[in-house]
N, CA and C atoms as a LAMMPS dump frame, in Angstrom:
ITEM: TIMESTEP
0
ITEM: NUMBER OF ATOMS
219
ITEM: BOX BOUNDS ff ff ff
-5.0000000000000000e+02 5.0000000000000000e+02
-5.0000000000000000e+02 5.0000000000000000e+02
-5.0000000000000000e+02 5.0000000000000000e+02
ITEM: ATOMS id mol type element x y z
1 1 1 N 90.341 -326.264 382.104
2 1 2 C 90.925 -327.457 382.693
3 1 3 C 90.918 -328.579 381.666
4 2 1 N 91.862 -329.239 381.371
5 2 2 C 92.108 -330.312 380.556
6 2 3 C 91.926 -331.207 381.63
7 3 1 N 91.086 -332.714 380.41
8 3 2 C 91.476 -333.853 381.069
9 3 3 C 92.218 -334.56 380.983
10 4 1 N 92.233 -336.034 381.652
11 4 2 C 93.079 -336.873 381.757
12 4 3 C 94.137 -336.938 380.327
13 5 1 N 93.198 -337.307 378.947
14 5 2 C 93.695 -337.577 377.759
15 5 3 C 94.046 -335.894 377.608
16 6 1 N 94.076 -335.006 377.644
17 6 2 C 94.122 -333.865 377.015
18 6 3 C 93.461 -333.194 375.924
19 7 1 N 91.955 -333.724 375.982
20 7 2 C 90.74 -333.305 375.068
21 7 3 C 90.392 -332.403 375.393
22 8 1 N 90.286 -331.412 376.65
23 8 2 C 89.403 -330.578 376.887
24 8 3 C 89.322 -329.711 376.349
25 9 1 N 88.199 -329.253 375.841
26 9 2 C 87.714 -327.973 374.926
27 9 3 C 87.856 -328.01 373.567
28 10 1 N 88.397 -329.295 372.817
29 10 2 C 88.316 -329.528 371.744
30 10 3 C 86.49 -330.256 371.414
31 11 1 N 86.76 -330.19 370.232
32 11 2 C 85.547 -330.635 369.592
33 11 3 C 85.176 -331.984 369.803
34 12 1 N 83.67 -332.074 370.163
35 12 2 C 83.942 -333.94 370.045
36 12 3 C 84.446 -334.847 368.897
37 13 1 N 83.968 -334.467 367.729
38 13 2 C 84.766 -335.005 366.777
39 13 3 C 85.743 -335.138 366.525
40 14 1 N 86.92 -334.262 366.939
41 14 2 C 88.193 -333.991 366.925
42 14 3 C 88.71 -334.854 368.37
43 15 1 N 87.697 -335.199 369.158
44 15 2 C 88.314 -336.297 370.432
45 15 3 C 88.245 -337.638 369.646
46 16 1 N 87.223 -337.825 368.881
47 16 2 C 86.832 -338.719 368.834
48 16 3 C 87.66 -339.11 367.592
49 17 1 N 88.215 -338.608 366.919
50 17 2 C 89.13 -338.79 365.63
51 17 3 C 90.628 -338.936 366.632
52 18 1 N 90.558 -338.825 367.962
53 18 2 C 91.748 -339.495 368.503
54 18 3 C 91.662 -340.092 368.738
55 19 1 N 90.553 -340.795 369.576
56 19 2 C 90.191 -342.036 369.569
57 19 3 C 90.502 -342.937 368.492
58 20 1 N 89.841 -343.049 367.023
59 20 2 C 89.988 -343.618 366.178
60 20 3 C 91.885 -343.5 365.957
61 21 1 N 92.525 -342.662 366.124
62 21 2 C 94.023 -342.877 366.212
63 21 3 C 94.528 -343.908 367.051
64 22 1 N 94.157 -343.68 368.165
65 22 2 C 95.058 -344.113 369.339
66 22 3 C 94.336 -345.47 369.268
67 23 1 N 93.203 -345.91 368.703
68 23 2 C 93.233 -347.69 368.989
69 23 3 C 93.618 -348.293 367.427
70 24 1 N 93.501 -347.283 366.551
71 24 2 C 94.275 -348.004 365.185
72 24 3 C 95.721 -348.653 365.24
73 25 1 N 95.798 -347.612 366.612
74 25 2 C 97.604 -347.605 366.274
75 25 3 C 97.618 -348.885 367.572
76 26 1 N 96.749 -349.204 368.663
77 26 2 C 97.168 -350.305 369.582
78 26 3 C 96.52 -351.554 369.081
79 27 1 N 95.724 -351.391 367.887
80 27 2 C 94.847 -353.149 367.511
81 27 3 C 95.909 -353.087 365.665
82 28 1 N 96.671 -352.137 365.875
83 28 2 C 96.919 -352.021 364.247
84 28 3 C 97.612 -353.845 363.971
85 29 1 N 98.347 -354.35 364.222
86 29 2 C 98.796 -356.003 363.909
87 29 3 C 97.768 -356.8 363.66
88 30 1 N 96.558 -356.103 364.572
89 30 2 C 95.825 -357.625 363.803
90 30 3 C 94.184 -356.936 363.197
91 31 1 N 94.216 -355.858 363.323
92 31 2 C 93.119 -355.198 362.278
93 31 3 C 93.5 -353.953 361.585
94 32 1 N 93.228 -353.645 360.407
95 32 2 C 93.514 -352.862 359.938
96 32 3 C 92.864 -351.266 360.121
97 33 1 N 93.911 -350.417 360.38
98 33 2 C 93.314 -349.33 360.657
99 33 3 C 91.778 -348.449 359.707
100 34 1 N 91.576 -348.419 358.479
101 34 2 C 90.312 -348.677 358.049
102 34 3 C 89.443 -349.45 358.867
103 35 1 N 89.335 -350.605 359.018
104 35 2 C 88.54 -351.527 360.049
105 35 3 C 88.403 -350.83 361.345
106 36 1 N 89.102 -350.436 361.819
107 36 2 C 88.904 -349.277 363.493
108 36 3 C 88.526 -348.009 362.931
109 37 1 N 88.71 -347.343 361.996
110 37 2 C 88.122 -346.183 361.821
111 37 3 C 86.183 -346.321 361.206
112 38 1 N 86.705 -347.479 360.669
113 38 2 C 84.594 -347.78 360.514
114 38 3 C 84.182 -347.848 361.851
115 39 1 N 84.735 -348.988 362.792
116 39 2 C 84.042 -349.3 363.738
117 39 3 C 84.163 -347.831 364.487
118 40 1 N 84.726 -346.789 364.787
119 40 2 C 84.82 -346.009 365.3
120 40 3 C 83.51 -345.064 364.783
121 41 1 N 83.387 -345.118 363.66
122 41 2 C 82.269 -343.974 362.778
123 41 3 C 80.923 -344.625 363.154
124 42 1 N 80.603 -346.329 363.024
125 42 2 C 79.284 -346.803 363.688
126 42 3 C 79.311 -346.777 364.85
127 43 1 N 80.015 -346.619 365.796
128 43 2 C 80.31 -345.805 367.293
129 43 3 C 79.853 -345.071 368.079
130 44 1 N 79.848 -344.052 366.551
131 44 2 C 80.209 -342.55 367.591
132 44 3 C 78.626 -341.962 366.775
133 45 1 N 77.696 -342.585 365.686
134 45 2 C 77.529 -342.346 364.798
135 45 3 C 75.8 -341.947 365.752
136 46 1 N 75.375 -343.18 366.85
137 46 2 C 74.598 -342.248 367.18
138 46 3 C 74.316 -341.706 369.082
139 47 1 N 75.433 -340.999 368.845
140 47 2 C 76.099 -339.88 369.564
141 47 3 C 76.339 -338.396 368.779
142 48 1 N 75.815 -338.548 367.505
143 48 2 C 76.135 -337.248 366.762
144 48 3 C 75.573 -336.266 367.278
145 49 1 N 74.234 -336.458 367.293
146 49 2 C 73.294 -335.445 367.622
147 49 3 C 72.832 -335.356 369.652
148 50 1 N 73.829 -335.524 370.316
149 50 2 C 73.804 -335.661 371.476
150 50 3 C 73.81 -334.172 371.801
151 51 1 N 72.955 -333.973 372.82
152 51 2 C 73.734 -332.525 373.874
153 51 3 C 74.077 -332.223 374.784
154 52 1 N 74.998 -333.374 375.154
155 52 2 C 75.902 -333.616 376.577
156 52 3 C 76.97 -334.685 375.669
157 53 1 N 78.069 -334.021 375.576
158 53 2 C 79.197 -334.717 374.569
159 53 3 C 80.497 -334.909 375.555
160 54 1 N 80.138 -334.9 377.059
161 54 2 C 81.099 -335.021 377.707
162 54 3 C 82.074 -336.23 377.528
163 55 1 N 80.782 -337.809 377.776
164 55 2 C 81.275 -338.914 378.184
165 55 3 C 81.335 -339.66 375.778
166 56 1 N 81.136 -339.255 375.678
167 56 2 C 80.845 -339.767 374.478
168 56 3 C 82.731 -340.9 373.46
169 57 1 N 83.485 -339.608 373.711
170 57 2 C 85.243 -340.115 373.592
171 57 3 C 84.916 -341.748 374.257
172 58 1 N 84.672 -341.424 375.387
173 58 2 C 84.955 -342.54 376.494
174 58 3 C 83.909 -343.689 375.79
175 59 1 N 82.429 -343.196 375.429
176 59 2 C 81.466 -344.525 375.142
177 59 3 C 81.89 -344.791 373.987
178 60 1 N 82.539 -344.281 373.069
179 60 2 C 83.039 -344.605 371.964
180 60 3 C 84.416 -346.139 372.116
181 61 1 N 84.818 -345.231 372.725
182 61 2 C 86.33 -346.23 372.884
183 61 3 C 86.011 -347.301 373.434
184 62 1 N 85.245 -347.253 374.415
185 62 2 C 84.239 -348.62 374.862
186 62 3 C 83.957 -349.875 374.146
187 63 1 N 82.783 -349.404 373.251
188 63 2 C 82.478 -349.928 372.397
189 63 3 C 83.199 -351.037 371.352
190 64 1 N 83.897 -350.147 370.733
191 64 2 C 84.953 -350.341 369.967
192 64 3 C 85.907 -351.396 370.231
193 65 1 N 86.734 -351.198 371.431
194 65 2 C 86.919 -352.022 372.212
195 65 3 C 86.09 -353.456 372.379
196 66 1 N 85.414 -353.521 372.673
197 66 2 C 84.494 -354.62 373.243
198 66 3 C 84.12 -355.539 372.38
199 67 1 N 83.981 -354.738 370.639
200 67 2 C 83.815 -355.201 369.709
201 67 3 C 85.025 -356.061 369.042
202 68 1 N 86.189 -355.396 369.098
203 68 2 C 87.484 -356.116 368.99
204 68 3 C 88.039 -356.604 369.543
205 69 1 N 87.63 -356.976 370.586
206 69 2 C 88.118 -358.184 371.249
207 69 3 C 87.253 -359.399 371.339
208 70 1 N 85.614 -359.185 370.905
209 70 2 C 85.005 -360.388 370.74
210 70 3 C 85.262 -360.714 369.413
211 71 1 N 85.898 -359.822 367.948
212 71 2 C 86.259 -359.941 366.667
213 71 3 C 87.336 -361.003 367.346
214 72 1 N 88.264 -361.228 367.95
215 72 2 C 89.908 -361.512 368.493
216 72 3 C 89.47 -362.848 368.881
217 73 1 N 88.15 -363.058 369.422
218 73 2 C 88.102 -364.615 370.134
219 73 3 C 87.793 -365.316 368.998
């Protein structure tokens, strides 16, 4: 069963390297995609060694998020 995004059964890293796509490409005008792919790597970075990688995509993008938009104010 796939989810919502269509991650299921892929690797977390490989979700999570969509992640780092898909908000490079929606904050790309006013940060540079380098800049979202760091913040994405201190992110996800300690979630590496997790062993429940279900919600992790999701706490990632979170984050990230939350961070660039208090960068934005």
């Amino acid at each position: 069963m796939r989810n919502a995004a269509g991650t299921s059964g892929m690797p977390v890293e490989e979700q999570v390297a969509h992640v780092a796509d898909r908000l490079a490409v929606e904050y790309g005008e006013t940060v540079g995609a380098g800049v979202v792919r760091e913040l994405v790597a201190q992110a996800y970075s300690p979630y590496r060694q997790a062993k429940v990688t279900q919600f992790v995509p999701v706490l990632v993008d979170r984050s990230v998020r939350q961070r660039l938009r208090a960068a934005a104010r």
